[in-house]
C-alpha positions as CSV (number, residue, x, y, z in Angstrom):
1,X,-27.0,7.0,7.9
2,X,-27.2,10.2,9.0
3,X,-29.3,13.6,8.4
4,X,-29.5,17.1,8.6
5,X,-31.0,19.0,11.0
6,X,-33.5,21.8,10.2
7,X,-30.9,24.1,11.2
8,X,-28.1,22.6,9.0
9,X,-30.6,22.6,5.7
10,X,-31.7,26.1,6.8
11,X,-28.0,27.3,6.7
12,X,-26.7,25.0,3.7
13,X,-30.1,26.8,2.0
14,X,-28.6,30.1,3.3
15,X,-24.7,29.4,1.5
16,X,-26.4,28.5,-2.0
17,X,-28.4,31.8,-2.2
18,X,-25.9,33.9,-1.0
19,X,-25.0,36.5,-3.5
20,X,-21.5,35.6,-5.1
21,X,-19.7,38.2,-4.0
22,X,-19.5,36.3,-0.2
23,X,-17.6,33.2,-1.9
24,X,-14.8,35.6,-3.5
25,X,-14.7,38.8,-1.2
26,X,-11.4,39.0,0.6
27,X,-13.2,41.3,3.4
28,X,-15.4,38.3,4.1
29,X,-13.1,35.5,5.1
30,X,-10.6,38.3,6.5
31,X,-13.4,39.3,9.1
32,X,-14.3,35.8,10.1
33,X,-10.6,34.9,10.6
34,X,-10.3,38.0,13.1
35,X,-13.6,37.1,14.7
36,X,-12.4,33.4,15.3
37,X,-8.9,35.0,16.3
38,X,-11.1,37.1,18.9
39,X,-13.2,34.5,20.2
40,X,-10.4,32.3,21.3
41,X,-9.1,31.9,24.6
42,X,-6.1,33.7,24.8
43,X,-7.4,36.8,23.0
44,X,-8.2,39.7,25.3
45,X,-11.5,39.2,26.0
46,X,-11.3,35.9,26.3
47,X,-14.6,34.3,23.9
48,X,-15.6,37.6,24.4
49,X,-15.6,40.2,21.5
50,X,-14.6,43.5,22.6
51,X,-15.2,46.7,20.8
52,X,-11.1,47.4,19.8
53,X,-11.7,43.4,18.5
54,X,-15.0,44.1,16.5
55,X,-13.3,47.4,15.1
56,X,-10.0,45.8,13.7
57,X,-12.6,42.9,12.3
58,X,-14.3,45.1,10.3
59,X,-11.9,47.5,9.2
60,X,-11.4,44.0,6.6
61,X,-14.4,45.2,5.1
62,X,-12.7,49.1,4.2
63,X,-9.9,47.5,2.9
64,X,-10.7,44.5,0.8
65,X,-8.4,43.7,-1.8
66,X,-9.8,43.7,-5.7
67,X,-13.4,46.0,-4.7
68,X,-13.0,49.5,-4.5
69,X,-12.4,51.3,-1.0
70,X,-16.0,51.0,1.3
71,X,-18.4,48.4,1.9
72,X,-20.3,47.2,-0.8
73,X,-24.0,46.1,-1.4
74,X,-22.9,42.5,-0.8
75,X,-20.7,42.8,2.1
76,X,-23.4,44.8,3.2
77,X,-26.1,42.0,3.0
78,X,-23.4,40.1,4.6
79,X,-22.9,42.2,7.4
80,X,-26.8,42.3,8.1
81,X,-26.6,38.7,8.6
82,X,-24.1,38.8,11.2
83,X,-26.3,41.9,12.7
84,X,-29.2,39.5,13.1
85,X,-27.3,36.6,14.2
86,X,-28.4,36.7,18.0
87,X,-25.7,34.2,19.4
88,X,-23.2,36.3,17.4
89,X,-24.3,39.5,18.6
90,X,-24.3,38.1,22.8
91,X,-20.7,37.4,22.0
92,X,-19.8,40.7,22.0
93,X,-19.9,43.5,24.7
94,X,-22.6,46.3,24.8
95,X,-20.2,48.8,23.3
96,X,-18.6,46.6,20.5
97,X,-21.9,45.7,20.0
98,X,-23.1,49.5,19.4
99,X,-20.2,49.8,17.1
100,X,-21.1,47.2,14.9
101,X,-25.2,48.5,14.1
102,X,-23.3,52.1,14.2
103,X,-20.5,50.3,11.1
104,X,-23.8,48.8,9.8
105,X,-25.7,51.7,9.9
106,X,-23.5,54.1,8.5
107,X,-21.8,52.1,5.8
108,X,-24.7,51.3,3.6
109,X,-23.2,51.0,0.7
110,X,-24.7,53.7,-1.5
111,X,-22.6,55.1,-4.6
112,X,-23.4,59.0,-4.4
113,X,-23.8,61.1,-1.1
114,X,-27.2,63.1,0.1
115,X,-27.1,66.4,-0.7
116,X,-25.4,67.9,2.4
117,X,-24.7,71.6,2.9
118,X,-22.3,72.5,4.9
119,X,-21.3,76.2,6.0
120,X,-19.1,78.1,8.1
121,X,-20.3,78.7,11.5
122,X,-19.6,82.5,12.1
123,X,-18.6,82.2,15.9
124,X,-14.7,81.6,16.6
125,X,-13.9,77.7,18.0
126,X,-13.0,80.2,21.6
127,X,-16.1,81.5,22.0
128,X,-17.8,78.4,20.9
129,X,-15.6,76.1,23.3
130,X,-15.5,78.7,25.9
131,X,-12.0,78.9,26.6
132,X,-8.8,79.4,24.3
133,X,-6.5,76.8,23.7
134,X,-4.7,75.1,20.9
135,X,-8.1,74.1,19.1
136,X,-8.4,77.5,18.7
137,X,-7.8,76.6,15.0
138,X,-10.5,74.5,14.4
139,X,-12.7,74.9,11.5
140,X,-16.1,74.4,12.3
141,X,-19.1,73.8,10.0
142,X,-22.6,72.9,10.1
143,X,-26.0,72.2,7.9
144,X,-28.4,69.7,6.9
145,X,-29.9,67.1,4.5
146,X,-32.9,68.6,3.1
147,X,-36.3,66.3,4.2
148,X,-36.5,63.5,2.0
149,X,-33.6,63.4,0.5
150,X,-31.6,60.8,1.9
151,X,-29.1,60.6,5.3
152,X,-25.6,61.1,6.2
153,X,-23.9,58.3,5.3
154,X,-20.6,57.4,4.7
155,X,-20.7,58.6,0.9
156,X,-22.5,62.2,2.0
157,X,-20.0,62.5,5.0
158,X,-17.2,62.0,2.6
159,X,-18.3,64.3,0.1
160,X,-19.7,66.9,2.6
161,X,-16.3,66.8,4.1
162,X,-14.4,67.7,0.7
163,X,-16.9,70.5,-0.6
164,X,-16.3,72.3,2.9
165,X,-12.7,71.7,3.7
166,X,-11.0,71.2,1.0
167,X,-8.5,68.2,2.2
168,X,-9.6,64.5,1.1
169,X,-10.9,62.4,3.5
170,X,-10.6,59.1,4.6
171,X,-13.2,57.0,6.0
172,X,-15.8,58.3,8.9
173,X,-15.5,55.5,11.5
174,X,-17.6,55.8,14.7
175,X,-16.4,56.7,17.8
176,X,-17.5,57.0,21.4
177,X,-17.7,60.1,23.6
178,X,-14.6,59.0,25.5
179,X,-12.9,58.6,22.6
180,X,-13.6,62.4,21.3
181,X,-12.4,63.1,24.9
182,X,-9.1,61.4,24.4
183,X,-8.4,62.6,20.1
184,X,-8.8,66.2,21.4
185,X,-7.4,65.9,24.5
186,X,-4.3,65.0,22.7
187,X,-4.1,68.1,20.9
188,X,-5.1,70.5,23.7
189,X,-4.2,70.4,26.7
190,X,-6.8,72.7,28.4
191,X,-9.1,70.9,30.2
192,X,-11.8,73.4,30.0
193,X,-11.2,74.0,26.1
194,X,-12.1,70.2,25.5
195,X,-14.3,69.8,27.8
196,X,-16.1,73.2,25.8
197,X,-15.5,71.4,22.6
198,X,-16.7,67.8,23.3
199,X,-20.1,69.4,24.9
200,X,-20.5,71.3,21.7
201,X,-19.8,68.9,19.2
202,X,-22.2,66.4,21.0
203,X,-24.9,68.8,21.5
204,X,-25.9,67.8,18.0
205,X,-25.2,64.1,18.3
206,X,-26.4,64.0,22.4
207,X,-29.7,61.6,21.8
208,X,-28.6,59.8,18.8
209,X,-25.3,59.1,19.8
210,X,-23.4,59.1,16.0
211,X,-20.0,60.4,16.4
212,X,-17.7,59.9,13.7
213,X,-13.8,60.1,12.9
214,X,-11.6,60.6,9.8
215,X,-8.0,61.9,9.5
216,X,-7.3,64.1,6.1
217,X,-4.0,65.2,4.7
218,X,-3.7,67.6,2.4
219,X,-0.8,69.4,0.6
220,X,-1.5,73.7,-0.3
221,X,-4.7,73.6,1.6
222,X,-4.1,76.7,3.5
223,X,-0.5,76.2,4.3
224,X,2.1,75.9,1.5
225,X,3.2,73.2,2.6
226,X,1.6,69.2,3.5
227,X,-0.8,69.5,6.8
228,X,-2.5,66.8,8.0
229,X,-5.4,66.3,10.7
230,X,-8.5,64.7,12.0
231,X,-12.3,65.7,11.9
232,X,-15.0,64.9,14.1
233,X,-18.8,64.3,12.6
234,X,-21.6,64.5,15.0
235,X,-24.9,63.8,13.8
236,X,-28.5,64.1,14.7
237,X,-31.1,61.6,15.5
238,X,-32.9,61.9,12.4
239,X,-29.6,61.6,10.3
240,X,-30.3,64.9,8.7
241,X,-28.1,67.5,10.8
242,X,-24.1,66.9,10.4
243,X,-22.0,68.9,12.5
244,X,-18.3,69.2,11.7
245,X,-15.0,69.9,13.5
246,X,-11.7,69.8,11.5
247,X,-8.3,70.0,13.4
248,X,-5.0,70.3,11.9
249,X,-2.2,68.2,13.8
250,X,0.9,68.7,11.7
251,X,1.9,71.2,9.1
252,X,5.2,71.8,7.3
């Protein structure tokens, strides 16, 4: 006859008191089915999860069919048992690692947004970036969280984002230095300019390393036509201080 292990009671224990939401989420089963898809052989890392892996895996969790857009508190509880799952966590590199706690961290599933105020900053994106190009155009604001009440997450960076520019937002994902490098780099083609951009955008964001992402579209919002663009988030170690860079990239 046989028996469980400790480890098999531990994790049939685990299934029972899981809140309901992990037995009928479609981000749940969707994620684990990219992860096993990941892991195998002939993916591109091999049994090792990389960080454009990890990324696609959890984008099941903004998209889940039947909940609203974001990650909930469930798929959030879920997500924290994957973050604490150390053989999990040594399958994937350094960097999808860091882009799982930075998902985690940022997506914690709170309903209303800190109170975030964001203004104009009065210097021009030239001056700021030190040389003129075609982020010229950028719209740049700044501010912060007052103390104690609460951090930029995804819900404040959201409705930060919309109070100052206007445009709706989609979701903040993170992103790494090199990939600011490359997003802006696609729109300008001065070296200097970008290089002037990305070491003042980071400046805020330099020793906590939370860059964010979100493209907006938008139709009247200071064109009378439909424009559409990206905007970069960087944020400070305490969570408090948001910086923000919008970019238009088309406009009829």
């Amino acid at each position: 006859m046989k028996t469980l292990s400790m480890t098999s009671l531990v994790g049939a224990l685990a299934l029972l008191t899981a809140p309901a939401a992990f037995a009928t989420s479609t981000s749940i089963p969707a994620f684990e089915a990219s992860i096993t898809t990941a892991k195998g052989p002939s993916s591109p890392g091999g049994t090792t999860i990389l960080r454009s892996e990890i990324r696609t895996a959890l984008d099941a969790f903004l998209n889940d069919t039947g909940s609203p857009e974001g990650v909930d508190s469930a798929e959030r509880a879920y997500l924290a048992t994957r973050l604490n799952d150390t053989p999990f966590q040594q399958s994937l590199t350094g960097t999808a690692a860091k882009y799982y706690a930075d998902f985690h961290e940022v997506n914690d599933a709170a309903i209303t947004g800190a109170p975030l105020y964001l203004n104009q900053v009065a210097q021009t994106p030239a001056s700021l970036f030190g040389a003129t190009g075609s982020l010229s155009s950028a719209r740049i604001y700044e501010g912060y969280i007052p103390n104690g009440q609460g951090v930029a997450n995804q819900q404040t960076l959201g409705e930060a984002f919309s109070m100052a520019f206007g445009p709706q937002a989609s979701i903040f994902e993170p992103i790494t230095v090199r990939e600011l490098i490359s997003r802006l780099s696609a729109v300008s083609y001065n070296v200097d300019e970008v290089e002037g951009a990305v070491a003042y955008i980071t400046a805020i964001s330099r020793n906590s390393n939370r860059l964010y992402t979100t493209g907006w579209s938008c139709r009247g919002c200071g064109a009378p036509g439909y424009t559409q663009g990206f905007a970069i988030a960087a944020v400070s170690t305490d969570r408090r201080f948001v910086r923000m860079v919008s970019v238009t990239t088309y406009a009829d």
